[in-house]
C-alpha positions, 0 to 999 in steps of 0.5 A: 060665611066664608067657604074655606077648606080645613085649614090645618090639612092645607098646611099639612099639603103645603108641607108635603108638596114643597118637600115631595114627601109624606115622612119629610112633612110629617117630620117638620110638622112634628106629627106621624107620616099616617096623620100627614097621610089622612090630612091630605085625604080629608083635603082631597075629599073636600076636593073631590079630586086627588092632589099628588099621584102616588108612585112606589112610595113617592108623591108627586103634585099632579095638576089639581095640586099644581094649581093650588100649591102657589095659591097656599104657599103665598097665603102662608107666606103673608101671614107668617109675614104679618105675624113676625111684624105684630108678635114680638120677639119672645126671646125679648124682653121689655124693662120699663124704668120709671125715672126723672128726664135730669137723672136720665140724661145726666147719669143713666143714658150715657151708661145704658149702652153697657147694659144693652151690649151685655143683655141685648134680649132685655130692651130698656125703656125709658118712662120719665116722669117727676114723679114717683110711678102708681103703676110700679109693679104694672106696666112699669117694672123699676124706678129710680128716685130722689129721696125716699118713698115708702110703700107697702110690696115696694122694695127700696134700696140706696143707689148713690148718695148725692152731694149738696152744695151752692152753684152759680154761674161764673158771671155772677161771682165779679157781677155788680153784686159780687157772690163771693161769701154766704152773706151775699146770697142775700142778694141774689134770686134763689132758684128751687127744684124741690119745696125749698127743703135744700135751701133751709138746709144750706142756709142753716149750714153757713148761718145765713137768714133769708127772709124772702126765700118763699120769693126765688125761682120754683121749677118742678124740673131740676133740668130746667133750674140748672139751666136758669142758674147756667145763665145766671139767673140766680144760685142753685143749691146744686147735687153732686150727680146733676150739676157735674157736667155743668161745673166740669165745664166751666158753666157753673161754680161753687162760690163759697166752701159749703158742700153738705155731704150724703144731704139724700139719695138716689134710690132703686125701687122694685116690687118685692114679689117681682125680685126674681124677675131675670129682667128685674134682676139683671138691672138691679144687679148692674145699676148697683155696680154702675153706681160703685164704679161711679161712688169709687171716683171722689170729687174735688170741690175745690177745683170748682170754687173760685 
């Protein structure tokens, strides 16, 4: 067992001693110049000896006190060191966003600077996942997902509607099997990034049957499937969010006039009893005019159709 004097009455010493006086310390130490005073004295007693030398009301170290000084105030000055590196800030406050890595990058990220800029006490953090969170409301604070889920305590509300429509690359437009009208989809591999759901629903839309739709290209990533449609690798049914960087880029087109409006959303979830969070609420607040500011911006299709 370790030998160690009181603890509190060497920081009380350390106090007194780097300010030369009893009414300073107990002032920073938010206590009373009598308690300083008897702290002290426990401190000298467990000594044996005195610390200061007392002369008409002032202290002063004397040579016990001399030596113990740099002792405490380095020990003082290393946990406090410590502490600052493993307590974290209390004036700051972690958001964890649960999300998918395509919508992260193709449409959060590049916002995110805005929210931090305006909330620098409320650090985002990032979860993707491709799917939706169990731990929503416990260690993760809010999410942001395609289509709709409904669970009990979980708050749901619509974020951005997304456009559907066919997308290729624009070497398979003039290719060996020209893609120019729906009836050449017959033709060329399907690529998914849900169970198929997107293609029936196009498919239906210009009245095309594809037998063999249950054979194209699955990808659990929706990442990862444009970019198989990018290098030609079939045709995507593509959202107006995801694909929007490819198709101003020249990297995917629209080969024919089928675009399906609000097919589904992207929607923002929290936990109802966690609504009045400051943290929770400053990011539903701003998210939701994030995606004002980007609905109020129409897209022209026909730019990208060939």
């Amino acid at each position: 067992m370790r030998k160690l004097p009181p603890l509190n009455a060497l920081r009380t010493f350390e106090a007194a001693a780097r300010l030369t006086s009893f009414t300073e310390a107990a002032s920073e130490l938010c206590v009373t110049h009598g308690a300083v005073s008897q702290q002290i004295r426990t401190l000298e007693d467990y000594f044996g000896r005195p610390l200061f030398t007392r002369s008409h009301g002032k202290v002063f170290l004397n040579n016990a006190g001399t030596e113990l000084l740099p002792v405490i105030t380095d020990s003082l000055d290393r946990i406090e060191k410590i502490s600052a590196r493993l307590v974290p800030d209390r004036d700051t406050e972690i958001l964890t966003v649960s999300i998918t890595t395509s919508f992260a990058s193709h449409w959060l990220i590049p916002r995110l600077p805005d929210f931090q800029q305006n909330h620098p006490n409320i650090h985002v953090r990032l979860a993707p996942s491709p799917s939706f969170p169990a731990n929503l409301g416990d260690g993760v604070d809010v999410a942001i997902r395609w289509g709709i889920t409904t669970i009990n305590g979980i708050e749901m509300e619509k974020l951005i509607d997304v456009d559907t429509f066919a997308a290729c690359s624009p070497s398979l437009i003039s290719g060996g099997r020209p893609l120019r009208q729906p009836q050449d989809l017959l033709n060329h591999s399907l690529i998914h990034d849900d169970d198929g759901q997107a293609w029936q629903a196009l498919l239906a839309e210009v009245g095309v049957v594809y037998p063999e739709q249950s054979r194209g290209l699955f990808y659990a990533d929706s990442g990862l499937a444009l970019q198989v449609a990018v290098e030609g690798g079939g045709v995507i049914v593509a959202g107006s969010i995801l694909a929007a960087n490819d198709l101003a880029a020249g990297h995917l087109v629209i080969p024919f006039d089928c675009i399906i409006p609000h097919r589904k959303a992207y929607n923002f979830y929290y936990p109802k009893q966690s609504a009045d969070q400051r943290k929770i609420s400053l990011f539903r607040d701003w998210i939701h005019q994030q995606a004002t500011i980007f609905t109020r911006k129409p897209v022209d299709y026909s730019s990208y159709m060939v």
